[in-house]
N, C-alpha and C positions, 0 to 999 in steps of 0.2 A: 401632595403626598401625605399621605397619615403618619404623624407623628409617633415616633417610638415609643412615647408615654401614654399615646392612645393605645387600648388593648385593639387588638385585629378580631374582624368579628368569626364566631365558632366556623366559620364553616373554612375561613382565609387557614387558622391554626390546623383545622383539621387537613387541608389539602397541603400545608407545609409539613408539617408531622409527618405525612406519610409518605411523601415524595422525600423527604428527605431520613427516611430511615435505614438503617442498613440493606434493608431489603431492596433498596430502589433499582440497584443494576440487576435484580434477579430475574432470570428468563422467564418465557413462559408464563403457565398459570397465576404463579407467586406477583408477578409485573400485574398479568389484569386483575389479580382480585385487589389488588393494591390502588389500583387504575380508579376501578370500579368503589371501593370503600370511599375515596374523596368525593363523590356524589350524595354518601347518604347524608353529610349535613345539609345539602342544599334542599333534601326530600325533608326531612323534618326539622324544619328552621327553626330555632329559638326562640319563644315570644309568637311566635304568630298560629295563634290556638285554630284560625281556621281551616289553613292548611295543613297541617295534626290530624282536625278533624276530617278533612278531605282525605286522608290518606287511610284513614279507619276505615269508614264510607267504601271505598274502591276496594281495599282486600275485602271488605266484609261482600260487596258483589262481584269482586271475582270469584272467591268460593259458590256463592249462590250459583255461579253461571256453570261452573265445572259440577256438580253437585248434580244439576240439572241435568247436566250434557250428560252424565254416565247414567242417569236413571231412566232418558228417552229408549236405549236399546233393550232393558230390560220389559217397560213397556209394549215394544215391539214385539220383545217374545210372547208375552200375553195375549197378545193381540192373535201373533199365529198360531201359538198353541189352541187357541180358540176357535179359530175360523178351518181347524185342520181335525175336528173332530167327527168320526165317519157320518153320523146323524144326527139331524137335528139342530143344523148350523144359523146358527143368530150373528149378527151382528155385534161385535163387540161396544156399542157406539160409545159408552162409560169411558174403555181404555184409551179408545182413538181422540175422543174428546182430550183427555188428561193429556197423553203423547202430544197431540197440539199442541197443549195448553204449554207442557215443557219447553218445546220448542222453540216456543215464542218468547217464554221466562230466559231462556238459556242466551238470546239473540240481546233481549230488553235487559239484563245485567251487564255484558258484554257492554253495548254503548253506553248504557248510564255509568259505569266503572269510566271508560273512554274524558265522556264530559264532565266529570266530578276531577280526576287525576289533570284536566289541561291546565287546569291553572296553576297546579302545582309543579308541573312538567314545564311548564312554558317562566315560570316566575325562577327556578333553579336556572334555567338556559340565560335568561338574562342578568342573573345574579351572578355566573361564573364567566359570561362575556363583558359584563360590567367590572366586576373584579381585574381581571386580564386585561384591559384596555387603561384600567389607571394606575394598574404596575408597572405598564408600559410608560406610561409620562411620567411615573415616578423613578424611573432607573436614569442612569446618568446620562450625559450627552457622548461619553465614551464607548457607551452601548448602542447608539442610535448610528454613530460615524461606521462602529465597525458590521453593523448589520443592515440588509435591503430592507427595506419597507414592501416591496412590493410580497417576499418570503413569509414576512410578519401578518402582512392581511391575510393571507393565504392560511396559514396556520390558527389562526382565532376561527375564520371562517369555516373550515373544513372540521375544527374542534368543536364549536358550536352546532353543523349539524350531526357531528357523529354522537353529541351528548344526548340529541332529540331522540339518534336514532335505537341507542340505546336504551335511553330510557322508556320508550315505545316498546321494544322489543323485550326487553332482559324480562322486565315487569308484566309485561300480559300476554308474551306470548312462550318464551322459553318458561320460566317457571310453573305458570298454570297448565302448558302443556308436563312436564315433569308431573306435578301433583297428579295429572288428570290419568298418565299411567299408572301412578303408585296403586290411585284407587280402581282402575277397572284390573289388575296384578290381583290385589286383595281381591275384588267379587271373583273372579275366575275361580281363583283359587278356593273360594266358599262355596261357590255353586258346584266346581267340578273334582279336579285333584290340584297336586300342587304340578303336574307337568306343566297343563298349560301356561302358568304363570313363569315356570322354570323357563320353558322356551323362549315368551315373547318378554323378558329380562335378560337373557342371554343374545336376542336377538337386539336389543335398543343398545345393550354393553357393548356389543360388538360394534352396534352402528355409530354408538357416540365415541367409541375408543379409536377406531378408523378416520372419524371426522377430525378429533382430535390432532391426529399423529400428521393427515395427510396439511389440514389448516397450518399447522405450527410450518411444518417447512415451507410451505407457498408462502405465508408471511413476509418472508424476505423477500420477497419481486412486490409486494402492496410496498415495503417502505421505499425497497427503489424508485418504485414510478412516481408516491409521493416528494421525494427527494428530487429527483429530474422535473416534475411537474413545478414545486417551487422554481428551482433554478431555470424554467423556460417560461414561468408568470413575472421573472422578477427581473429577468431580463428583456420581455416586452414590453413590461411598464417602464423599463430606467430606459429604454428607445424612445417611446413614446413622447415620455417628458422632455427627453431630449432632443424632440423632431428639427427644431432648427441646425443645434448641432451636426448633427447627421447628413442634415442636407449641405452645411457648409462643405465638410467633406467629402460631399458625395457615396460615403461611406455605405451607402442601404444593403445592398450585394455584401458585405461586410457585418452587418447588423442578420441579416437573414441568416446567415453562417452560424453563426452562432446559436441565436433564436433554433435555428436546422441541428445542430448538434445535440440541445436538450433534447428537444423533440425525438430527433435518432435513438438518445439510448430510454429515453421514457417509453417511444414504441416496442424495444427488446424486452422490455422490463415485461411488458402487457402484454408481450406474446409468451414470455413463460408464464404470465398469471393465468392467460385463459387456456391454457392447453395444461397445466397441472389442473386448472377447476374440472375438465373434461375428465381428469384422469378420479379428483374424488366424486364426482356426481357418478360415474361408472360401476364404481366400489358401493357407494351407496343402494343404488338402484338393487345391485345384486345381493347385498346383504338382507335387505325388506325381502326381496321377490324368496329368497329362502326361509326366510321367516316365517312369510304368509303360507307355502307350500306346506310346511310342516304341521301348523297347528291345523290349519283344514283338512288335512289329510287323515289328523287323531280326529277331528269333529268330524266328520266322515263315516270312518271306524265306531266312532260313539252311537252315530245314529243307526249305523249298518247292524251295532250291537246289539240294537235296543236299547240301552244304557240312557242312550241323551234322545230327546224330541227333535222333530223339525224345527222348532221353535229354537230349542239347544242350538242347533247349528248355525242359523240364522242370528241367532243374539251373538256368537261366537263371531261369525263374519262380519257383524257390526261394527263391534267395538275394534274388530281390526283393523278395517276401513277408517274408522272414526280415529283411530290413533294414530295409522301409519301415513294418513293424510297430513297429518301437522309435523308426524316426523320428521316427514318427505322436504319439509319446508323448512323444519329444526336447520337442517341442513346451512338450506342458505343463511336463514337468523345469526346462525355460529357464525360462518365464514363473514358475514357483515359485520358482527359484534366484532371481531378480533381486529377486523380493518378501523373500525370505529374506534376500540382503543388505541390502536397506533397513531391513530390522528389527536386526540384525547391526550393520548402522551405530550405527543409535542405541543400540543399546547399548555398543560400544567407545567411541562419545562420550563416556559418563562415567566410564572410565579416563582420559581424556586431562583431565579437568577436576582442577585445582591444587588441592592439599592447603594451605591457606592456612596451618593450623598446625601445623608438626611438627616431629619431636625434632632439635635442633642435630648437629650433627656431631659426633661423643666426645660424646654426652650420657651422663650416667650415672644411675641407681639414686636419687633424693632421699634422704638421709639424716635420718629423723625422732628426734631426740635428746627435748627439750621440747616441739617443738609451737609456738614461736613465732611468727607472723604476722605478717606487715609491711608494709604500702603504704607505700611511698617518692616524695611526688611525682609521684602518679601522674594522666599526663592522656590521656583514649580519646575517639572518638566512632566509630560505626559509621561516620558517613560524615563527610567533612572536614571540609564544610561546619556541619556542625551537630556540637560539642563536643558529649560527654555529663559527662563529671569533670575535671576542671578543678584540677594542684597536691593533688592531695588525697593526705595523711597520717594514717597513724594504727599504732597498732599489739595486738596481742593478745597478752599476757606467758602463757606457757606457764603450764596451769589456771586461767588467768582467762576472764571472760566480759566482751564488749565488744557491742554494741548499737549498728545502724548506722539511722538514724531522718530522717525529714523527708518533704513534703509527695510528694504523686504527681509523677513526673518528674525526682526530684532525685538519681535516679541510683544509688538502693539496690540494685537489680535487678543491675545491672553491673557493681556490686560480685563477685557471688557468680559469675557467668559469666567473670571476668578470672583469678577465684582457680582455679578447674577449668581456666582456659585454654582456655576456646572461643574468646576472640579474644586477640590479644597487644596490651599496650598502646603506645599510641603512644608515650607519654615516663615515664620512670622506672619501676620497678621495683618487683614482686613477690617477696616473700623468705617464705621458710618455713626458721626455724633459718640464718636468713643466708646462706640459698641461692638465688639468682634462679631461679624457678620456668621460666624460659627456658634454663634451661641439666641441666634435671632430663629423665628419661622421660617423656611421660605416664602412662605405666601407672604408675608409683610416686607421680608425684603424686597423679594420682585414688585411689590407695588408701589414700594418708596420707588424705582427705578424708572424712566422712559429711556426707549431706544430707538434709534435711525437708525437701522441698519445701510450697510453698505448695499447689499443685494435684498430687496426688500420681495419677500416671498407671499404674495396675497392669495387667499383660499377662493376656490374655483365659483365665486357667489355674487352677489350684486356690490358697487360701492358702499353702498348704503349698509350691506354688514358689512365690510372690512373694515370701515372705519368705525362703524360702531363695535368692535372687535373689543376697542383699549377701555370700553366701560359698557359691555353690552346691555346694562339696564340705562342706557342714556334715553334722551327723548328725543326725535325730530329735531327740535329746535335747537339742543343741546347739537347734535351732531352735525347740523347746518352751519352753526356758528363757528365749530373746530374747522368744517372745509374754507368757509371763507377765512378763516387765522391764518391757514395752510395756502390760501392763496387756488383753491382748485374748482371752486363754487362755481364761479362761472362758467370753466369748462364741463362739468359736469351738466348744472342747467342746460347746456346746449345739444347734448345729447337724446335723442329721440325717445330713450327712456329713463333718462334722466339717474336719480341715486340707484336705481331698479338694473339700470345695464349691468350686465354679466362681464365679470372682469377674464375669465378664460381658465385656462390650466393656467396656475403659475401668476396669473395677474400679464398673460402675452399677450393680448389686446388693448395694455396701456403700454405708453410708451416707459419709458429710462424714467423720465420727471415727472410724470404722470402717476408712476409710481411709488416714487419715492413722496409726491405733495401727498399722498393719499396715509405714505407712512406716518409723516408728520404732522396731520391732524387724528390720527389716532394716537397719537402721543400727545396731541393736547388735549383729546378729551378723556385720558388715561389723567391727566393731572399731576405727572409726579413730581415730588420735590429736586429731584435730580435727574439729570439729563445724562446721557452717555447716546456722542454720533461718532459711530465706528464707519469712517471711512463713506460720510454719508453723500458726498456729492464726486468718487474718484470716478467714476465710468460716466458721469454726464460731460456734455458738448459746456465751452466757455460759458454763453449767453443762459442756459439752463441754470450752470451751476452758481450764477451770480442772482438769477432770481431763487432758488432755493435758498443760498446762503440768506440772502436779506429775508426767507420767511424763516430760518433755524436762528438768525439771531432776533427775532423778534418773540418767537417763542420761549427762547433760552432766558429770557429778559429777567433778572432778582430771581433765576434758580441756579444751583450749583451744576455745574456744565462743566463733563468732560469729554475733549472730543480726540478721536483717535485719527490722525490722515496721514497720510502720503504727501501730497498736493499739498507743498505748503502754505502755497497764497489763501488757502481757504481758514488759517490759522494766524496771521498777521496779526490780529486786534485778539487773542488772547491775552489773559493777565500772566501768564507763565505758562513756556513752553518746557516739554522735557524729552531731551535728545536719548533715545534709545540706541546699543548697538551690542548683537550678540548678547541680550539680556541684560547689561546691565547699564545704568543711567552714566554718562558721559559728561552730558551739559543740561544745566538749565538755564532758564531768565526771558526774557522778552525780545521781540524779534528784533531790536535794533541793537542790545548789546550782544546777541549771539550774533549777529554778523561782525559786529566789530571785534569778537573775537578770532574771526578767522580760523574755526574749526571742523567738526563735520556738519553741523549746520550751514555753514558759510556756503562748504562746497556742496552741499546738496541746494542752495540754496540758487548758486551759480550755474549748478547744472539742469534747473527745472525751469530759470531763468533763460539761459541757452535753447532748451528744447522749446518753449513758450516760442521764442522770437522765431525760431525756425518755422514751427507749425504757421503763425502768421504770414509771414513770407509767404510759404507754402499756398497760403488761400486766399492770399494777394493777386499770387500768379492765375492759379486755379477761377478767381473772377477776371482777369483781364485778357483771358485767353477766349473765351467765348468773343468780345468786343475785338482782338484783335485777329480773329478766324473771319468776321463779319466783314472788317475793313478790306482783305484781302480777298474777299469774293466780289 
């Protein structure tokens, strides 16, 4: 995440500024031109003279095209006024040539305006989906727990193309269709009186003030269905992910339910969208067709009068054709732009949402010497109300290993999220080498750190990235060498595609250990001076967890290692254990004098001892039952 001392670039300020102006909750108009202004930095970017010039280029041929387009009917009349003269009738071939000739100008501005504006068009779209996707890893891990991912793709997605579609439409089709009446308003009005201009202005007012009025209230069933559409993408994907699940439970009849109830009110939502669209496309249609009756009726009358030519009436019915055809279309443009902001919206919305944790002002670089660790009186809770650590001290002497241990609840977990700094603590102080961890970059802290997670969550790609994950400019060999450390080399060689096999959603086509070897050589080709395994061997089988442990302590070997477990057997050969409970430290010391003291270590020690000997038993039984099924057949 960009550091607060780094300026944000013009166009990040200009989309903050105006979303967050008084103006932001105002309805209507005030909302999209507000919408709409956080765009123009990304059209004229800062420094980049090309696309500047690219955008001079394209207005200067859009004029050219519109320019054209209202001089080809005037030609036209030329044309008939010529060919409509009692005697002596030539061929116009001059004007018909020129009429071509516009034509062709009017079509050939048109795309070259098109291929000049995509890069500009296309480099903003990726500039404001680039932007929005590292705001997103820069907001807390507070924001990720309390929101869906599946909502969140949804929303960048449908923001991104409503940005395309906008800016496609706003730029060359509503505005040059506007200019392209202003000017054939003006020639009418030159060539004839000012009615006709009075009418077909009073006719596009009426028609844009109608679109207006009927767009803004339908609006509200586009945010519905967007709204239920999120909530039924977000809740297929969190099934998805969670297909084992599911099937444990047999729960699917249960999952559709749901899945079936978005989908329910998204359909209601869509059935008033398209039966109010019915009702302005209606409205519309009837305002042109009066429109057009009216003026052809004075062109008509003109010609009936003598007043106006053939020619007159025919240029007359041109440009109405030629206007009321894109009007026709204005139509939809509107009602799609308005959808497009609403989409647009919600996605600036998560720019504007608070980076809860980020680097100080002159932060600098962590400087990792030893490797030291340090809680200092440290007290957090996610929320006020409810403490989670409470006073708790401890500390990790550079190449030692420390063991953070106690009952579910007692606050192990937030140990390891305080030290990455997903949240900051409310009272006293995290130190790395007698550094407060609040006054370092993130990027330097997290790459002092490695981590074994407990649940180790691998991206849907081959071995060969996941591991190369922890240094992705590593080399083959480099990344060879970490699987065989990790102990997983050979099972990987053995696979038919070898680093290249596809590990699944989730990493569910490797097993529990499979998993976790794969975590633990991306942690060693991460390299970091300090080690943190949260909980890294509690869900695997005995024999797994004793081959992992002998590769985590060979890894851990002259780095500072703090490991967080349950399972206390996997913490025995620590230099100092520290007994958690209800947040705050209890006991420490080493595993033979906290037994000998006879505390809550003793008895959790007694009790995981107890459940050990049972499970054995257990699978004692469980192999001599097969052998004693056999003896009695």
């Amino acid at each position: 995440m960009r550091a607060p001392s780094e300026p944000p670039p013009p166009s990040q300020i200009a989309v903050r500024a105006h979303l967050d102006s008084p103006a932001r909750d105002a309805p209507g108009p005030r909302r999209d031109v507000r919408v709409i202004r956080t765009l123009l930095p990304y059209l004229w970017p800062e420094g980049r003279i090309e696309m500047r010039v690219r955008v001079v280029l394209a207005v200067a041929l859009l004029i050219g095209a519109k320019l054209a387009n209202v001089t080809v009917p005037l030609l036209y009349k030329q044309a008939v006024d010529a060919l409509s003269l009692p005697a002596g009738i030539t061929v116009p071939v001059g004007i018909i040539l020129a009429y071509g000739l516009l034509r062709v100008l009017a079509a050939a501005f048109g795309e070259l305006r098109d291929a000049v504006f995509a890069k500009v068009a296309q480099a903003a779209i990726r500039t404001v989906a680039l932007e929005t996707f590292r705001h997103l890893h820069g907001l807390s891990l507070r924001f990720h727990l309390d929101r869906q991912t599946g909502g969140l793709s949804r929303a960048i997605e449908r923001g991104t193309k409503a940005i395309e579609f906008v800016l496609r439409f706003t730029l060359f089709n509503v505005l040059p269709t506007l200019l392209e009446i202003l000017l054939v308003c003006a020639i009418l009005w030159s060539l004839y009186d000012a009615r006709f201009s009075l009418v077909t202005l009073v006719t596009i007012g009426g028609y844009i003030a109608f679109t207006l009025l009927i767009t803004e209230w339908r609006l509200k069933y586009r945010r519905q269905m967007n709204q239920t559409d999120s909530e039924a993408n977000t809740k297929a994907i969190d099934s998805l992910l969670n297909y084992e699940t599911v099937k444990y439970f047999g729960n699917e009849a249960h999952e559709a339910r749901r899945y079936d109830d978005s989908l329910r009110r998204y359909e209601r939502a869509a059935v008033k969208s398209t039966a109010s669209l019915s009702l302005l496309n209606l409205g519309q249609g009837a305002i042109i067709a009066v429109g057009l009756t009216i003026v052809m009726i004075m062109a008509g009358a003109g010609v009936a009068g003598g007043g106006m030519t053939l020619g007159d009436f025919v240029l007359v019915n041109t440009y109405l054709i030629q206007l009321y055809l894109p009007l026709n279309f204005l139509g939809f443009v509107y009602r799609e732009i308005k959808q497009s902001l609403a989409d647009m919206e919600q996605m600036f919305d998560l720019l504007t949402v608070h980076a809860e944790i980020g680097d100080a002002p002159g932060a600098c670089a962590l400087a990792v010497s030893e490797g030291r660790v340090e809680f200092d009186r440290v007290s957090f809770g996610y929320r006020a109300e409810r403490p989670i650590l409470s006073d708790v001290s401890f500390a990790v002497p550079p190449g030692r290993t420390v063991a953070i241990v106690g009952p579910s609840g007692a606050g192990k977990s937030t140990i390891s999220r305080l030290l990455f700094r997903f949240y900051d603590v409310d009272s006293g102080a995290v130190r790395i080498d007698g550094q407060d961890i609040r006054e370092a970059t993130q990027e330097s802290l997290r790459a002092a750190i490695g981590i074994v997670p407990q649940d180790t969550v691998l991206f849907n790609d081959s071995i060969y990235y996941n591991i190369a994950y922890g240094r992705p400019s590593a080399t083959p060999a480099e990344i060879e060498r970490a699987a065989r450390l990790a102990r997983i080399h050979d099972f990987v060689v053995s696979l038919p595609e070898g680093y290249q096999t596809r590990v699944g959603e989730r990493g569910l086509k490797l097993s529990g250990g499979e998993k976790q070897r794969v975590a633990i050589a991306r942690t060693i080709l991460k390299g970091p001076r300090i080690l943190l395994f949260d909980e890294a061997t509690s869900a695997l089988d005995s024999q797994t967890e004793k081959e992992i442990q002998a590769s985590l302590k060979e890894v851990s070997a002259e780095r500072t290692t703090l490991i967080i477990a349950h399972r206390l057997s996997t913490v025995v050969h620590a230099d100092e254990i520290v007994v958690l409970k209800e947040g705050r430290v209890v006991e420490r010391g080493r595993h033979d004098r906290l037994l000998a003291r006879r505390g809550l270590y003793a008895e959790m020690w007694a009790r995981q001892q107890e459940q050990a000997a049972l499970e054995r038993e257990l699978r004692s039984v469980a192999d001599e039952l097969p052998a004693a099924q056999a003896a009695g057949d």
